[in-house]
MDTraj code that builds the backbone (N, CA, C; nanometers):
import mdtraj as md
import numpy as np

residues = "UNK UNK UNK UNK UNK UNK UNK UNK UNK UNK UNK UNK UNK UNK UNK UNK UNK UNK UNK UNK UNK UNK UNK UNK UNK UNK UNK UNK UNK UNK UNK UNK UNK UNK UNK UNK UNK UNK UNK UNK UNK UNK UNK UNK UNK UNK UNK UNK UNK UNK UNK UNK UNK UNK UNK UNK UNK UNK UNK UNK UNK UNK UNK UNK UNK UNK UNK UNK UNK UNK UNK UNK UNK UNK UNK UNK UNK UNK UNK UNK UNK UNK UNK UNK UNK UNK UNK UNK UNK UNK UNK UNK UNK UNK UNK UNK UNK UNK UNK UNK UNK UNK UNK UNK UNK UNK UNK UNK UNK UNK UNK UNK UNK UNK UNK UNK UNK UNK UNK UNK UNK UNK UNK UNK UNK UNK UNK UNK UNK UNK UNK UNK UNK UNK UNK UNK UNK UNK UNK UNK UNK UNK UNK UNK UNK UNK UNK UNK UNK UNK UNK UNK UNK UNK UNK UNK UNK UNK UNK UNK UNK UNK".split()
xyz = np.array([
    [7.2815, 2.2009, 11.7921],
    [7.1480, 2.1556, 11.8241],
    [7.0536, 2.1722, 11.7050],
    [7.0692, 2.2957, 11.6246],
    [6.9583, 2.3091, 11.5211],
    [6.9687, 2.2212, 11.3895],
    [7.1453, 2.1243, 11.4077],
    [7.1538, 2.0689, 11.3123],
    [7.0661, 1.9274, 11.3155],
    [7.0702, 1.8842, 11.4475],
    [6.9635, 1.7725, 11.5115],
    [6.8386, 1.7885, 11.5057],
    [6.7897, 1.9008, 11.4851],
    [6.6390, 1.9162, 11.4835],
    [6.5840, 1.9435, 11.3197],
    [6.7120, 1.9758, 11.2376],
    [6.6918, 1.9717, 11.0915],
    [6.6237, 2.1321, 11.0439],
    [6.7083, 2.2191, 11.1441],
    [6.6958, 2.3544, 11.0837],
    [6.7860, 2.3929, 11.0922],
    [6.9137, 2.3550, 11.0318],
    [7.0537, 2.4184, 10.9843],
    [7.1408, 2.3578, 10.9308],
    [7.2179, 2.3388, 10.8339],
    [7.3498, 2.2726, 10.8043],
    [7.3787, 2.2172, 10.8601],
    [7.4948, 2.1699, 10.7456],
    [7.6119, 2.0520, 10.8544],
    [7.7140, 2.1664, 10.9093],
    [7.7181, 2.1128, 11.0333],
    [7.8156, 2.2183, 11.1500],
    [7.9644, 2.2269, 11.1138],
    [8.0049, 2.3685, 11.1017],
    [8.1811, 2.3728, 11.0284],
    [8.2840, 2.3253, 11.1638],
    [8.3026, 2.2956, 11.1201],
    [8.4222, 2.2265, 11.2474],
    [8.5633, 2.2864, 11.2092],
    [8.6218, 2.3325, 11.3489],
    [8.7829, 2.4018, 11.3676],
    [8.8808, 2.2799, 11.2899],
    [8.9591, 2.3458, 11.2208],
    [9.0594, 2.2547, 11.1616],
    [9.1774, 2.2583, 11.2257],
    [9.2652, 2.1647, 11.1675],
    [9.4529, 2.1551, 11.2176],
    [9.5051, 2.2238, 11.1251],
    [9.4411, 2.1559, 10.9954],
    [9.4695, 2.1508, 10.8795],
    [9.5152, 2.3292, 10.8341],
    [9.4127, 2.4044, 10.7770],
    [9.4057, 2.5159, 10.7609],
    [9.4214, 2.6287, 10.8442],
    [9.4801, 2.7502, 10.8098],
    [9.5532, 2.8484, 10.9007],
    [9.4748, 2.9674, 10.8693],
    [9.3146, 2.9329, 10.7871],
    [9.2756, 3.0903, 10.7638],
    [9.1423, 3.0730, 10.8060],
    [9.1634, 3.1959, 10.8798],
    [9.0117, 3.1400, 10.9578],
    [8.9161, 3.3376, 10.9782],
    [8.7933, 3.3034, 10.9752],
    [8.7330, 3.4275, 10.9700],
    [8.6141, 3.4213, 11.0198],
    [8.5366, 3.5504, 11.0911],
    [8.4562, 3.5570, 11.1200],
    [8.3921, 3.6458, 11.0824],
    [8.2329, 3.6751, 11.0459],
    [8.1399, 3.8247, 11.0255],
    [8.0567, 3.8333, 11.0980],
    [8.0206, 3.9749, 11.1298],
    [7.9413, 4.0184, 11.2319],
    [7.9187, 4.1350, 11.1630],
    [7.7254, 4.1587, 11.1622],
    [7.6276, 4.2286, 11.0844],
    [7.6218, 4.3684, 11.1775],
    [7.6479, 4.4839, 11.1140],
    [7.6191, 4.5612, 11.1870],
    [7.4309, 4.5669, 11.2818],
    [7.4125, 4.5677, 11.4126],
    [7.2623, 4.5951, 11.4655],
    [7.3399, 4.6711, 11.5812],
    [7.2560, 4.7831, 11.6054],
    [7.2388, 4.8719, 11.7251],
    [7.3372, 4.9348, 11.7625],
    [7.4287, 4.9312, 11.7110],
    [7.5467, 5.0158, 11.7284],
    [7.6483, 4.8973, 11.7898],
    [7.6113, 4.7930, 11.7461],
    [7.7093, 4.7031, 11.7747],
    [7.8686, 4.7063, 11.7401],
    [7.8801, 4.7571, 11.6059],
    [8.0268, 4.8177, 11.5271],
    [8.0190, 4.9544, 11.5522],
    [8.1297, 4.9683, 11.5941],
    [8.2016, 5.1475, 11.5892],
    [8.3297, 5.1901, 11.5573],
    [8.3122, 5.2786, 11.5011],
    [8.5011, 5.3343, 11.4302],
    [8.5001, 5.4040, 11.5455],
    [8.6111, 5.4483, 11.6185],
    [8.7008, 5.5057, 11.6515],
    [8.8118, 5.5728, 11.5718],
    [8.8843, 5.6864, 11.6577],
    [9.0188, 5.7090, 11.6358],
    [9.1046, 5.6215, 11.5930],
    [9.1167, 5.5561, 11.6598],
    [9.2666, 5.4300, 11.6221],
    [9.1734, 5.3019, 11.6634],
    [9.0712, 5.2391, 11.7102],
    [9.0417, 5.1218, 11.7337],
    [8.9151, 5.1208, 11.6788],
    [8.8580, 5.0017, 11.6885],
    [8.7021, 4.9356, 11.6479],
    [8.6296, 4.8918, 11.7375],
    [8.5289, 4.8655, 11.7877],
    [8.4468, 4.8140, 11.9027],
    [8.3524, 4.7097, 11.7912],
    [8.4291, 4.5690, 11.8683],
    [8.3397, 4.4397, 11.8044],
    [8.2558, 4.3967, 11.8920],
    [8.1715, 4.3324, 11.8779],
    [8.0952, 4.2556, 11.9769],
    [8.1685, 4.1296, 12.0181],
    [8.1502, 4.1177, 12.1339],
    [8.1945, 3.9698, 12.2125],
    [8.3683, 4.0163, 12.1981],
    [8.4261, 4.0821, 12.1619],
    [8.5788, 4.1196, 12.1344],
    [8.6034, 4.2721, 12.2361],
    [8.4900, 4.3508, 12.2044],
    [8.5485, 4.5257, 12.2534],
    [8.6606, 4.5718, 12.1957],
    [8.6742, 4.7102, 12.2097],
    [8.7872, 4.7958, 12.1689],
    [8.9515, 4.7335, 12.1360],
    [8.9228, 4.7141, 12.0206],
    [9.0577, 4.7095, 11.9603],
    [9.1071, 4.7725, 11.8534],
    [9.2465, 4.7798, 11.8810],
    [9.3390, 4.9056, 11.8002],
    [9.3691, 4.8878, 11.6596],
    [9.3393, 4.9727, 11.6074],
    [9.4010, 4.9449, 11.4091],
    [9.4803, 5.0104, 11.3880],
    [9.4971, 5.0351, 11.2295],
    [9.5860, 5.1050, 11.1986],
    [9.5078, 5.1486, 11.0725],
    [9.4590, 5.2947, 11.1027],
    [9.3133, 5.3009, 11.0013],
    [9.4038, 5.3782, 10.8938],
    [9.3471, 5.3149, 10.7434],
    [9.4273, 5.3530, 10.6319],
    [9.3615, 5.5009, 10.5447],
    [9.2597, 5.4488, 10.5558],
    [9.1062, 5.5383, 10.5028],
    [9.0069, 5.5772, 10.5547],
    [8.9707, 5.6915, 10.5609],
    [8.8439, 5.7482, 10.6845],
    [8.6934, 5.6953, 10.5955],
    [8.6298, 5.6016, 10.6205],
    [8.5183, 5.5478, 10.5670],
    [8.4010, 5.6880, 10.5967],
    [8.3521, 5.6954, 10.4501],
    [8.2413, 5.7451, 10.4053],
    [8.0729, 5.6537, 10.3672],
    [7.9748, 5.6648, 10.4559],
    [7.8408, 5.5815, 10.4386],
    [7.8305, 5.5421, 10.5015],
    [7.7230, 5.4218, 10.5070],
    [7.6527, 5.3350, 10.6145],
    [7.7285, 5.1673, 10.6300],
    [7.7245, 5.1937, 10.7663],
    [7.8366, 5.0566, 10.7828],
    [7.7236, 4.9065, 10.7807],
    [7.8304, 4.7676, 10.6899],
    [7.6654, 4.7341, 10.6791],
    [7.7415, 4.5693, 10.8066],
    [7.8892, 4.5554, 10.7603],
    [7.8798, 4.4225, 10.8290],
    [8.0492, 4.4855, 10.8622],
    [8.1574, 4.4048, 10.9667],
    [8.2680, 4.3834, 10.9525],
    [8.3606, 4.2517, 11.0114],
    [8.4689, 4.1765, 10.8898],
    [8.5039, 4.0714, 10.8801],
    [8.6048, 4.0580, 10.9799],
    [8.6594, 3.9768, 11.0655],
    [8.7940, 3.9615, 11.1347],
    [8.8284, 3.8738, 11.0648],
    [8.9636, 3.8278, 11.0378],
    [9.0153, 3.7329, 10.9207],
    [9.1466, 3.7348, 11.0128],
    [9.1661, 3.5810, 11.0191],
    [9.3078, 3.5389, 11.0503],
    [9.3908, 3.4994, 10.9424],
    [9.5139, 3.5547, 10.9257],
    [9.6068, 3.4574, 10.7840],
    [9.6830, 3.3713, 10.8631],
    [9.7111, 3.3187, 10.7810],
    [9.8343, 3.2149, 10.7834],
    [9.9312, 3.2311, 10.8933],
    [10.0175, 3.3453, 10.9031],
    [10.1215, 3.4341, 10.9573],
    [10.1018, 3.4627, 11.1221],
    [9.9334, 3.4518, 11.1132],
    [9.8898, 3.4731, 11.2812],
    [9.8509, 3.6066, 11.2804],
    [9.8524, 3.6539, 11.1862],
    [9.8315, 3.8415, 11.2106],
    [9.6868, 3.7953, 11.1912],
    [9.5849, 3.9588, 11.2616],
    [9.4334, 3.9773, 11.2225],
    [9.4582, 4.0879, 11.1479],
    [9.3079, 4.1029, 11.0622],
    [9.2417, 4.2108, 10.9751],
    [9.0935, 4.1929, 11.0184],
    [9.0793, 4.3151, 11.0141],
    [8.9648, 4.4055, 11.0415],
    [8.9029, 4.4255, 10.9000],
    [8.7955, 4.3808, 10.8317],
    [8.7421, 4.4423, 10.7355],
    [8.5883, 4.5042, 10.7539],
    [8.6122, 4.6370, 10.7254],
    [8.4384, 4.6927, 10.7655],
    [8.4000, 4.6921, 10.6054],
    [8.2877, 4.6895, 10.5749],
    [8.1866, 4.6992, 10.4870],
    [8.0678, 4.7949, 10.4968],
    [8.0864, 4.8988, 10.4124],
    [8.0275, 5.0149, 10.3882],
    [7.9398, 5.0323, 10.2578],
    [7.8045, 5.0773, 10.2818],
    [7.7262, 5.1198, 10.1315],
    [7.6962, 5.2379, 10.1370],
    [7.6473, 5.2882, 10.0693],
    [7.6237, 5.4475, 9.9877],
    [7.7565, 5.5250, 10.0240],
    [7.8502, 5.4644, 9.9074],
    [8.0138, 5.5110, 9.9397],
    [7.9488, 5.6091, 9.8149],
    [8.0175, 5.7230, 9.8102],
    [8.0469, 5.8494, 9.7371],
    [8.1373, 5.7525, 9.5620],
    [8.0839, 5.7733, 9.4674],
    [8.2130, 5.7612, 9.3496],
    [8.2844, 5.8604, 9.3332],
    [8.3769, 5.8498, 9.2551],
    [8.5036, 5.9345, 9.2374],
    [8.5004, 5.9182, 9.0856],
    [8.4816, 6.0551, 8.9936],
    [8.4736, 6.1179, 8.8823],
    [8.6205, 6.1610, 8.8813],
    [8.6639, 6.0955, 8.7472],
    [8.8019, 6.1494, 8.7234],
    [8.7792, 6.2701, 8.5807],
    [8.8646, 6.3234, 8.5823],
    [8.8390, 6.4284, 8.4664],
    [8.8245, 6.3401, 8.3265],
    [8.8024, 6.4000, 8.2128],
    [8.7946, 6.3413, 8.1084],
    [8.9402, 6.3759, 8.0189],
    [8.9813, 6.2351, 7.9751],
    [9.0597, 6.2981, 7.8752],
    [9.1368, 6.1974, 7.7883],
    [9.1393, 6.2437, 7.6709],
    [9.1472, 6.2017, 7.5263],
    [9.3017, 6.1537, 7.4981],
    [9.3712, 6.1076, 7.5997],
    [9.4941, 6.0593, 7.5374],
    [9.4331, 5.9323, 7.5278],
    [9.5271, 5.8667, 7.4531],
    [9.5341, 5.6944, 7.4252],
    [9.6500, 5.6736, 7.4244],
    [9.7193, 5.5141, 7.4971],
    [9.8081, 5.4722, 7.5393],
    [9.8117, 5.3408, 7.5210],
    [9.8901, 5.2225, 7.4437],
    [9.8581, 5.1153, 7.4023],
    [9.9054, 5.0493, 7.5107],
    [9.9071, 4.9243, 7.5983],
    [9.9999, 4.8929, 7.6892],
    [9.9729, 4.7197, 7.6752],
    [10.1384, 4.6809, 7.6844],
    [10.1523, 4.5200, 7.6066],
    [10.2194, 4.4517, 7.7339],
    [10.1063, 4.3074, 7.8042],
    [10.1813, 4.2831, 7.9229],
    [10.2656, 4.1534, 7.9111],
    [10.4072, 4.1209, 7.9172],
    [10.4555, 4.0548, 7.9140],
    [10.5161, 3.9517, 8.0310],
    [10.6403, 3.8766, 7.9847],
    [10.6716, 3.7985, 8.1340],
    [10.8176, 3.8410, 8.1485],
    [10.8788, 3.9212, 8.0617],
    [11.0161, 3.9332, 8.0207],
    [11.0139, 4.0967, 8.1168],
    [10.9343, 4.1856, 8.0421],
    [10.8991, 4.2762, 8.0713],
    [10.7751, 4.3084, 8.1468],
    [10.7471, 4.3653, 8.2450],
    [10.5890, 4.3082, 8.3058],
    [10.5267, 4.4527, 8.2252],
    [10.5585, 4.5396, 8.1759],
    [10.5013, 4.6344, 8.0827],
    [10.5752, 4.7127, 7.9919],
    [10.5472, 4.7314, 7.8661],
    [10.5433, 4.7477, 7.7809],
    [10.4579, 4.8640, 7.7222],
    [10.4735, 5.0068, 7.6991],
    [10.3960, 5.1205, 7.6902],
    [10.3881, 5.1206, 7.5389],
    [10.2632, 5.1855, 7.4762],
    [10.3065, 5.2671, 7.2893],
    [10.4309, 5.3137, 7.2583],
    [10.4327, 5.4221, 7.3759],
    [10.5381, 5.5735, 7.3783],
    [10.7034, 5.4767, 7.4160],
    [10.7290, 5.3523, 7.4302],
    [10.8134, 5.2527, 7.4372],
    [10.8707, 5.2567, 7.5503],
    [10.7957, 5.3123, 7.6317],
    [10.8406, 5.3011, 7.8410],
    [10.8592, 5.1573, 7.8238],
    [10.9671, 5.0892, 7.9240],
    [10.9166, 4.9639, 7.9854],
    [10.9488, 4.9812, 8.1177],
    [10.8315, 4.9043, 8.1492],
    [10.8840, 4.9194, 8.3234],
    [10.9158, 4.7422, 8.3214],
    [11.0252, 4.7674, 8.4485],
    [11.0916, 4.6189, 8.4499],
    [11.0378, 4.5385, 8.5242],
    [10.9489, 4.3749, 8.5522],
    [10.9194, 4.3046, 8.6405],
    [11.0255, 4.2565, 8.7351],
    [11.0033, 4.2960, 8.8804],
    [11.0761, 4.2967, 8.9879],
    [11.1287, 4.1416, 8.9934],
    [11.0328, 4.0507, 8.9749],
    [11.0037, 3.9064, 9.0316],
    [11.0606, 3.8510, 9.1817],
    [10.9598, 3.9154, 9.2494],
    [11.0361, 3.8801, 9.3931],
    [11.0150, 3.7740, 9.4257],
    [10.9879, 3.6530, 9.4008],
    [11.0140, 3.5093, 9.4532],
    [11.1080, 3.4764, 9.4016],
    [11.1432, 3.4871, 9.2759],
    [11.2754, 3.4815, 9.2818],
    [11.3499, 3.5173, 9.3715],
    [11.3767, 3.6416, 9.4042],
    [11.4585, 3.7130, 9.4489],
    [11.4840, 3.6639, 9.5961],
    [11.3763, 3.5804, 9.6559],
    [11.3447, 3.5140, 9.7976],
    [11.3292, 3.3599, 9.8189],
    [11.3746, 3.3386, 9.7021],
    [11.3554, 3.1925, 9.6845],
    [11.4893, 3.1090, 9.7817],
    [11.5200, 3.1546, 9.7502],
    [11.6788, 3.0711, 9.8550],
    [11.6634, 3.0580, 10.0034],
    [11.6020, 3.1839, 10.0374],
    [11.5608, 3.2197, 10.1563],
    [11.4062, 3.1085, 10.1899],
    [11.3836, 3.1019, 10.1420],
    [11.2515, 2.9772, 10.1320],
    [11.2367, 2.8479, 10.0839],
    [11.3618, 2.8141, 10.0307],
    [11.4148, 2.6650, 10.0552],
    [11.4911, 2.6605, 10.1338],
    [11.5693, 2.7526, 10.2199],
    [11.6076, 2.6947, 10.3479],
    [11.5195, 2.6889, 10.4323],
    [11.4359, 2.7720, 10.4637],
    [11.2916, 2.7520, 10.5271],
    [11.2154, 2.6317, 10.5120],
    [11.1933, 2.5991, 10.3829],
    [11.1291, 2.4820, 10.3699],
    [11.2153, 2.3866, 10.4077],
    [11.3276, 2.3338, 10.3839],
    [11.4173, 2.2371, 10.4495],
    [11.4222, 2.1995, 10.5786],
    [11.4283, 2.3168, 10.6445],
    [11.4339, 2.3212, 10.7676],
    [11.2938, 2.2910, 10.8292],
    [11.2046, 2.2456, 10.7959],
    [11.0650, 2.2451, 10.7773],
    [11.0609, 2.0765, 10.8008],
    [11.1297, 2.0706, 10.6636],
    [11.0636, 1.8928, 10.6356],
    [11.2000, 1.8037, 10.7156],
    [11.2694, 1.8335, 10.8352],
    [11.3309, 1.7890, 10.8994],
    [11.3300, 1.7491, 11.0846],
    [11.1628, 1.8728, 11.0909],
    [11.1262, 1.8658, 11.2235],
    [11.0307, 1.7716, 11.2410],
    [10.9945, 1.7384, 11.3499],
    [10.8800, 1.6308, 11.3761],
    [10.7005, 1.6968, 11.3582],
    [10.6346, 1.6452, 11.2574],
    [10.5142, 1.7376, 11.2426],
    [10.3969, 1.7272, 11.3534],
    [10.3884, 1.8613, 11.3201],
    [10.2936, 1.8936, 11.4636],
    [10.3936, 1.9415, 11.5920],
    [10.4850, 1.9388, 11.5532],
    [10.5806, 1.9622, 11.7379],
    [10.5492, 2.1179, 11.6883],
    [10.6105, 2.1647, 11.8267],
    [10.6414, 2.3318, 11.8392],
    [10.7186, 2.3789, 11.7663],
    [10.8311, 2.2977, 11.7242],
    [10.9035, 2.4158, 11.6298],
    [10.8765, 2.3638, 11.5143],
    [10.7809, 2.2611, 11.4471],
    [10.7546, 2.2698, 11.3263],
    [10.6001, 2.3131, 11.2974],
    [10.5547, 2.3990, 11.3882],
    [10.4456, 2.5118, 11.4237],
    [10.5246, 2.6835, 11.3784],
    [10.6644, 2.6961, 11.5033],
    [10.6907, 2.7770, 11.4429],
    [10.7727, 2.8368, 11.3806],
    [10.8083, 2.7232, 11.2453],
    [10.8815, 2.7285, 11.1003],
    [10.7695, 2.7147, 11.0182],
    [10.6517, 2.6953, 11.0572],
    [10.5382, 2.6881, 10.9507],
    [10.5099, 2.8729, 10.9662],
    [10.5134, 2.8884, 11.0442],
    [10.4560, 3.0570, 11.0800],
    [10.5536, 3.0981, 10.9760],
    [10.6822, 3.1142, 11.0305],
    [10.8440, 3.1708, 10.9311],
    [10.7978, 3.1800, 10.7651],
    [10.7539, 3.0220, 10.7670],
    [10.7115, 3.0581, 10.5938],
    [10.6400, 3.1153, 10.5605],
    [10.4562, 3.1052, 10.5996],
    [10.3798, 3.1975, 10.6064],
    [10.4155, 3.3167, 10.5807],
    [10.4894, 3.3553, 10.7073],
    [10.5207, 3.5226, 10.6496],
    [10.6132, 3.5516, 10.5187],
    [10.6885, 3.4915, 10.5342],
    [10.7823, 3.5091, 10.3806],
    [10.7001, 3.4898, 10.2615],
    [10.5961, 3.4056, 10.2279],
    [10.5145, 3.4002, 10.1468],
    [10.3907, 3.5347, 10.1505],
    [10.3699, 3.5770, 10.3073],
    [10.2915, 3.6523, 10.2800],
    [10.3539, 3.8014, 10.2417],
    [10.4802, 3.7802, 10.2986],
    [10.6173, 3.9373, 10.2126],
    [10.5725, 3.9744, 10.0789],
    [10.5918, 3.8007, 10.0012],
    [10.5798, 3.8324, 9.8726],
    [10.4819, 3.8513, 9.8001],
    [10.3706, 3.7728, 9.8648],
    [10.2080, 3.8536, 9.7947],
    [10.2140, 3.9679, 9.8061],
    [10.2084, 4.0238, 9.9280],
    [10.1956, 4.2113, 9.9425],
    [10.3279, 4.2616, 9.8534],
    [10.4399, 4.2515, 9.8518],
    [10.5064, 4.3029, 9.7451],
    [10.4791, 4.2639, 9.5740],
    [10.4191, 4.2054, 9.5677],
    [10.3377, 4.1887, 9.4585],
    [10.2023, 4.2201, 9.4144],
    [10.1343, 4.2380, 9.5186],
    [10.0517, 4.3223, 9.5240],
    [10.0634, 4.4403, 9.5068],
    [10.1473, 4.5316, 9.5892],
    [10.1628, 4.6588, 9.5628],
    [10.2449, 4.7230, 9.4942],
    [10.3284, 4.6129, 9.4325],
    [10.4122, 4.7074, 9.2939],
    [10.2863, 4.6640, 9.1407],
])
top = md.Topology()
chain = top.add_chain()
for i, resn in enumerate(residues, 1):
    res = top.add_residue(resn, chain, resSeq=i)
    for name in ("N", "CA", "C"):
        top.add_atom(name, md.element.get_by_symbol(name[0]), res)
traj = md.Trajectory(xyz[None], top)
């Protein structure tokens, strides 16, 4: 309605297309709450996490985010977080990043790049095959699109966290 009266944007419209979808909600009145193991959203209520870090400060907004895969995330947003002072100290360490080697130290460490798409790639052209053989849009080429998703999302987070 406010787009008709010419006090708001053009209206975002739900896609087919895209699989990532998110919402924010501003902390007012105690609308957001941590819990033990869950969160209290508005228009949602008490739901369960899997809390990684006990948040320190003032909570200011928190994101729900859908991926690809169908899983949710919870992101809270916090200000007057505490910094973290590391000690001081005077070594120096040259470090050379390569594609052969993903590091390369002064002291002549190398640590070896894993390359896990490689390593999953076979596993994701049969996936994809099996993909571009179903009828698009049916149910099971809904959920062989999920299948990949996650295998792709395996390998971000294992790439992420090594």
């Amino acid at each position: 309605m406010n787009f008709f009266r010419k006090k708001a944007e053009y209206p975002k419209f739900k896609s087919k297309k895209t699989h990532r979808y998110s919402y924010t909600t501003k902390y007012t009145n105690g609308n957001i709450e941590l819990l033990d193991n869950k969160v209290k959203l508005p228009k949602i209520g008490l739901v369960k996490i899997k809390k990684t870090r006990a948040p320190k400060g003032r909570l200011l907004s928190a994101t729900v985010s859908q991926v690809p895969s169908g899983k949710y995330y919870v992101s809270l947003c916090y200000t007057d977080v505490e910094e973290v002072l590391f000690p001081l100290t005077y070594n120096e360490t040259g470090i050379d990043l390569g594609t052969k080697d993903f590091v390369v130290l002064s002291n002549g460490e190398k640590v070896e790049n894993p390359k896990y798409l490689k390593k999953s790639i076979e596993k994701l052209k049969k996936l994809q095959k099996q993909q571009s053989r179903k009828t698009k849009g049916g149910c099971n080429w809904i959920k062989n699109r999920i299948k990949i998703a996650r295998l792709h999302e395996k390998i971000a987070n294992q790439r992420m966290d090594f």
